[in-house]
C-alpha positions, 0 to 999 in steps of 0.5 A: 500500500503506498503511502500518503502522497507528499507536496513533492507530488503535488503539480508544481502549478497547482503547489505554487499557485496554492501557496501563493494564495496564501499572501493575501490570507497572510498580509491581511493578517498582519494589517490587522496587528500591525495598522494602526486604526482604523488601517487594521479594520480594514485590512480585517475587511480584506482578509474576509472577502479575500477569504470568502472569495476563496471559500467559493473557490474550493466549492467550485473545485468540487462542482467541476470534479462532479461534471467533470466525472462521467462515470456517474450521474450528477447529484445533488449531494455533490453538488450540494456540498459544492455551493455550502462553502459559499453560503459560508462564506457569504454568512461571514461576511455579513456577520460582525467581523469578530463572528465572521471569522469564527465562521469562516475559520469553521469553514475553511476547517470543514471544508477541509475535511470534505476534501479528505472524504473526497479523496476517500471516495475517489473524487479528487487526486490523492495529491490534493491531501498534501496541498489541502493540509498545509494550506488550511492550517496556514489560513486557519492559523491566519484568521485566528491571528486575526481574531486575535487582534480582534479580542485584544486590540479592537 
């Protein structure tokens, strides 16, 4: 049995295009502790709507893995499941910021976790894991920072 794929298995365009999404999630991130106000809010402002941009974004992977496989009909399951992150991401953004972020770092997490049971099933290529992983921790690790500075600077 082989064992868990690795980032060296990852395309390099999808490794470094994936990584690079991260500078937004990143900067914002230290807008929020390192602007003075009312420049941290709106680094906050970015962060959230570069983050629900993103949430849509790893919906629609899933949406086009599901038309793109034509060994099954297309159902509503998968392309349910493929428009929730952008419900998430939209109900953040509406939110109080201190709320939305908290939603969206649940998001992003559960969307994670989809990911994995999307592999499982067969879905979408055993790389995905070793790029999905490092990337959510990062951007988790992002809005958490955010947050708090929220908590205990706003």
């Amino acid at each position: 049995m082989p064992g868990k794929p690795t980032l060296a298995e990852v395309p390099r365009p999808a490794l470094v295009l994936g990584f690079a999404g991260l500078i937004p999630f990143v900067a914002a991130g230290f807008g929020v502790w390192l602007a003075g106000y009312p420049q941290n809010l709106i680094a906050l402002d970015i962060q959230l709507a570069y983050g629900a941009v993103i949430l849509s974004f790893m919906g629609a992977v899933h949406w086009g893995l599901a038309m793109a496989d034509r060994s099954v009909a297309i159902g509503y399951r998968r392309l349910g499941w493929s428009v929730v992150p952008a419900l998430i991401g939209w109900l953040a953004l509406l939110l109080n910021p201190v709320y939305g972020l908290l939603l969206m770092t649940i998001g992003f997490a559960g969307v994670y976790f989809g990911d994995l049971r999307s592999i499982a099933a067969g879905h979408t290529p055993s790389w995905y894991r070793a790029l999905r992983k490092p990337l959510t921790i990062i951007v988790i690790a992002a809005l958490a920072s955010s947050y708090g500075a929220l908590i205990l600077r706003v």
